[in-house]
SEDONU-747085 format. One record per residue (C-alpha): residue number from 1; x, y, z. Coordinates in steps of 0.02 Angstrom, whole numbers. Example, Ala and Ser with C-alpha at 12.3 -4.5 7.8 and 13.67 -1.06 7.14 Angstrom:
REM SEDONU-747085
k->1	px->615	py->-225	pz->390
k->2	px->684	py->-53	pz->357
END
This chain:
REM SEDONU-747085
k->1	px->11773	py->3834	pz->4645
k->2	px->11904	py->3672	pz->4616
k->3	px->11978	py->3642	pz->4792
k->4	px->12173	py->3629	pz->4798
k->5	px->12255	py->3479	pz->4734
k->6	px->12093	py->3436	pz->4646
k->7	px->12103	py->3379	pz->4451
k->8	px->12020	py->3288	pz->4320
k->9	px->12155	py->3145	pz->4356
k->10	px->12161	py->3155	pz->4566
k->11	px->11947	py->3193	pz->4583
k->12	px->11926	py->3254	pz->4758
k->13	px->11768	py->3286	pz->4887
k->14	px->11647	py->3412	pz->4850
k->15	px->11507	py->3523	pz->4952
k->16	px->11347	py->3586	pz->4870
k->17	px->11324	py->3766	pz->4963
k->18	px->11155	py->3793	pz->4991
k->19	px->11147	py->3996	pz->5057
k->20	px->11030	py->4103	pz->5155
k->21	px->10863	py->4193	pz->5083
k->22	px->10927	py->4360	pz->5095
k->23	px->11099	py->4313	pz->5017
k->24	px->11173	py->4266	pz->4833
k->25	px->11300	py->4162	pz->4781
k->26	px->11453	py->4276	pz->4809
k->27	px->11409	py->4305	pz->4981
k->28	px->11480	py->4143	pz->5006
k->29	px->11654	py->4168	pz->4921
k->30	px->11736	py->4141	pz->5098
k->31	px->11667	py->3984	pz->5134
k->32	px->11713	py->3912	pz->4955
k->33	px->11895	py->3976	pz->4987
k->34	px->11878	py->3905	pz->5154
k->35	px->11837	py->3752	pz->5077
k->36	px->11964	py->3743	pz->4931
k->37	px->12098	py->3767	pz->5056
k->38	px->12048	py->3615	pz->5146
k->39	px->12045	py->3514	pz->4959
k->40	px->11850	py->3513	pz->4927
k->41	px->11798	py->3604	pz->4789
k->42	px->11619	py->3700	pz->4794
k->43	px->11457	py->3703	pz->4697
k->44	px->11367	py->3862	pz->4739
k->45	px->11207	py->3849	pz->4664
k->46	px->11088	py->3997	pz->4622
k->47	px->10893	py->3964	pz->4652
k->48	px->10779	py->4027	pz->4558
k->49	px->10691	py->4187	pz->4549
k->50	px->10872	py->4234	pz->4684
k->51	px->10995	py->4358	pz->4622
k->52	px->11017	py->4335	pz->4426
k->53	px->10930	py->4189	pz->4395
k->54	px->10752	py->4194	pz->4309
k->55	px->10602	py->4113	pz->4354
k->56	px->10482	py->4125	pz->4529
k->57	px->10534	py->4030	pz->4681
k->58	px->10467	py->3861	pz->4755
k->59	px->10515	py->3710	pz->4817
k->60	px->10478	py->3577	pz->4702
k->61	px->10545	py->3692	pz->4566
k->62	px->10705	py->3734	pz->4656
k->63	px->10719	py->3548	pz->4704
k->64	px->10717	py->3513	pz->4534
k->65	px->10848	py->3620	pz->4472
k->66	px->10955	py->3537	pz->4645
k->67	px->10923	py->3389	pz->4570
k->68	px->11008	py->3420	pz->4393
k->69	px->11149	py->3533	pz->4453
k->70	px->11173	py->3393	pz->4570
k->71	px->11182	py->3274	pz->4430
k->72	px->11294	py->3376	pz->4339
k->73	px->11396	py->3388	pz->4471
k->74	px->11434	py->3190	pz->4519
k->75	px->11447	py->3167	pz->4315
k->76	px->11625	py->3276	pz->4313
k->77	px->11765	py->3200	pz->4307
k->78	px->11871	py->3288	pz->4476
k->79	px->11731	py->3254	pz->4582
k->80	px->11717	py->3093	pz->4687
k->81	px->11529	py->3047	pz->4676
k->82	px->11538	py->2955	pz->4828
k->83	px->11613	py->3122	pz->4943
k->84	px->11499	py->3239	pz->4906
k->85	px->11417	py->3357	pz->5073
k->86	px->11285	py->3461	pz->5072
k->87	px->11304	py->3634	pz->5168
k->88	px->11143	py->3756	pz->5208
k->89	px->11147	py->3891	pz->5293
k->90	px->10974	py->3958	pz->5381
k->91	px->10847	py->3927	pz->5236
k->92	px->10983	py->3817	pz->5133
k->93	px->10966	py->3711	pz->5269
k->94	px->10792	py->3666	pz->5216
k->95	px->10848	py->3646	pz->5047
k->96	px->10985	py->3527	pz->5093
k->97	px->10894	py->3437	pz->5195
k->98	px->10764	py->3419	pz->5060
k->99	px->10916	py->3378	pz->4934
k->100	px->10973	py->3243	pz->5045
k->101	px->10808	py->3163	pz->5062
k->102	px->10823	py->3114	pz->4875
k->103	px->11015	py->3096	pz->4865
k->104	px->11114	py->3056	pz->5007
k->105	px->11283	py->3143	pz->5035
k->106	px->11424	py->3088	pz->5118
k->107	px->11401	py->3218	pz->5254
k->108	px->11330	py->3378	pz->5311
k->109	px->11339	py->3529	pz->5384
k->110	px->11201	py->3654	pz->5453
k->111	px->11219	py->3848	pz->5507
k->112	px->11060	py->3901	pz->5589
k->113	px->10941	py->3766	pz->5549
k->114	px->10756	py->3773	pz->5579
k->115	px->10640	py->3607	pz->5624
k->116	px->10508	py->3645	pz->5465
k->117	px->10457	py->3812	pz->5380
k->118	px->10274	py->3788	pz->5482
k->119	px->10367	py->3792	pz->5652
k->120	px->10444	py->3961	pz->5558
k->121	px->10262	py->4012	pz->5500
k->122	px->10209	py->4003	pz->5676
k->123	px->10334	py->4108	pz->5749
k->124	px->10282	py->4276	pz->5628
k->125	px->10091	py->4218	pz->5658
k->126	px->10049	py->4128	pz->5470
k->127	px->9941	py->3978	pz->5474
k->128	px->10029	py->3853	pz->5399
k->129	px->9915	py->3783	pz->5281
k->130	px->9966	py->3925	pz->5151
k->131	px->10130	py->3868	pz->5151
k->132	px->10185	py->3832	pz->4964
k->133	px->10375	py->3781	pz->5056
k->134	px->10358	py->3666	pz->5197
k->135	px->10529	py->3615	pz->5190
k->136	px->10532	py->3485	pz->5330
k->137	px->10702	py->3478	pz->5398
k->138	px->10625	py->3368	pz->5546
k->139	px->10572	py->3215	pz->5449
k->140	px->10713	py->3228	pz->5345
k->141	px->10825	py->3228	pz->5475
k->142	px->10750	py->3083	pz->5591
k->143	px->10790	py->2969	pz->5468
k->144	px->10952	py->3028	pz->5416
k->145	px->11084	py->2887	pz->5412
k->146	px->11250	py->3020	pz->5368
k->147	px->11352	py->3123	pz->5484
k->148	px->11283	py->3295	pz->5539
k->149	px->11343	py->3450	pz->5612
k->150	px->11250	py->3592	pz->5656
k->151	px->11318	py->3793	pz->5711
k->152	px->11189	py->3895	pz->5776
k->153	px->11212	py->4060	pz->5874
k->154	px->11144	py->4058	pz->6053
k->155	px->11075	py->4258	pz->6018
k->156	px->10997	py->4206	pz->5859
k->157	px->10823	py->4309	pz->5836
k->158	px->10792	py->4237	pz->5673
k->159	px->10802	py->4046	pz->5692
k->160	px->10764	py->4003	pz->5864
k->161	px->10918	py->3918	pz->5957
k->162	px->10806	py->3807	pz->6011
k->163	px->10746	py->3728	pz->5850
k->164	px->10941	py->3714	pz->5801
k->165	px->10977	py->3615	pz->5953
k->166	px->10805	py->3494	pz->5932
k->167	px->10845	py->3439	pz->5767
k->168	px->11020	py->3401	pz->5797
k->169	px->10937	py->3307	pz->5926
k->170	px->10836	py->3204	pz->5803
k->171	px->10979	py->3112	pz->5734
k->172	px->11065	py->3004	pz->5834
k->173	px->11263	py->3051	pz->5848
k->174	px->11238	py->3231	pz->5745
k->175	px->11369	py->3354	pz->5835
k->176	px->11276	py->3513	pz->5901
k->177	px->11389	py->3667	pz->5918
k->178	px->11327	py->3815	pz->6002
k->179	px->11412	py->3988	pz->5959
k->180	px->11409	py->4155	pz->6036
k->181	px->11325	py->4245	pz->5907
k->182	px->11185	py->4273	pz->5812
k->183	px->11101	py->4260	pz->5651
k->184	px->11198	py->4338	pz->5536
k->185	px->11387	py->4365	pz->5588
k->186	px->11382	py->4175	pz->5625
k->187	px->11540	py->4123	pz->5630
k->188	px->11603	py->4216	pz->5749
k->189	px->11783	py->4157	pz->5716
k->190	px->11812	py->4093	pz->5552
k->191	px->11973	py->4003	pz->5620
k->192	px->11891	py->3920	pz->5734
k->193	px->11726	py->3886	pz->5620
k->194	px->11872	py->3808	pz->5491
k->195	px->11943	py->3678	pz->5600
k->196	px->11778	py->3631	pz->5676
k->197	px->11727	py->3586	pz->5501
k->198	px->11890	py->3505	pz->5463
k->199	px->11898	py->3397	pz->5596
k->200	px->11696	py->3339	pz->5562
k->201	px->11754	py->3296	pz->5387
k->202	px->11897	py->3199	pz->5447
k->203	px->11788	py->3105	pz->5562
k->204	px->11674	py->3087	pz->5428
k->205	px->11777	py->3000	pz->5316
k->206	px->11761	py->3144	pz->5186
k->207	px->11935	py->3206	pz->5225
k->208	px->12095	py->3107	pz->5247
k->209	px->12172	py->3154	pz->5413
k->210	px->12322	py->3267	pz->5414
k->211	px->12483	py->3151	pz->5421
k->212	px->12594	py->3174	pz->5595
END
């Protein structure tokens, strides 16, 4: 979706949406409005084996179809390469934060992050060794030199709170915003959700700030 005021002749930011397990791609049509409103358009990439798309799910093979749309993505001409944010949400967070390990954006954005799909395993009793998607959102994001900012409800039974709020704590200056919710009706207010973003992006250098 082309965000507003964005054109092959005035390229503008972009987000990669990275969504949920038990969600497909037009779950997400709010967000991408949300987003085109602001003047960032939105990639919302299918993985595969999800929703339409063929194939069996697994990290190094969704990584590597990240890794072309991606390409495609910088390669067109209303999208400025060098504003590009990455935007999970619960295991699209892993994904991002595997994405940005091998590209980093500009800046991003996390809704109910977990620390590493083994602190996951652990909670539902699975040794970890099996795990064909260790998506370690902890390394990734100890060493992560961009802007952050992580939503993650304080009833959440699916993602612990708790491992939101550590790995926001692993990078130094990442903004941690705790909402009254849970898992799946986060955000609570999309109004509020909106300008929270907005001003992150602004700070972020992503986003011009609105004139006064």
């Amino acid at each position: 979706m082309r965000g507003r005021g964005v054109s092959d002749s005035e390229p503008g930011p972009c987000v990669v949406w990275l969504h949920g397990n038990g969600e497909l791609i037009e779950h997400n049509l709010r967000a991408a409005r949300m987003y085109a409103e602001m003047g960032i358009s939105t990639l919302l990439p299918e993985y595969r084996g999800y929703g339409r798309s063929g194939g069996t799910p697994g990290q190094a093979a969704i990584l590597a179809d990240l890794d072309a749309f991606r390409a495609i993505l910088v390669s067109r001409p209303d999208v400025d390469a060098a504003r590009v944010v990455y935007h999970g949400e619960s295991l699209g967070t892993g994904f991002a934060a595997a994405l940005a390990a091998r590209h980093p954006p500009r800046a991003m954005v996390l809704n109910s992050p977990f620390l590493s799909m083994a602190k996951m395993a652990g909670r539902y009793l699975a040794p970890a060794f099996l795990l064909r998607t260790p998506l370690r959102s902890d390394e990734v994001l100890r060493g992560a030199t961009w802007p952050v900012l992580v939503f993650h409800g304080r009833h959440d039974h699916v993602v612990p709170f708790e491992q939101g709020k550590a790995l926001a704590g692993l990078t130094p200056g990442a903004e941690f915003i705790e909402l009254d919710c849970g898992h799946n009706d986060l955000p609570p207010d999309w109004g509020r959700y909106a300008a929270e973003v907005r001003a992150f992006l602004e700070r972020s250098g992503v986003l011009g700030a609105p004139a006064t």
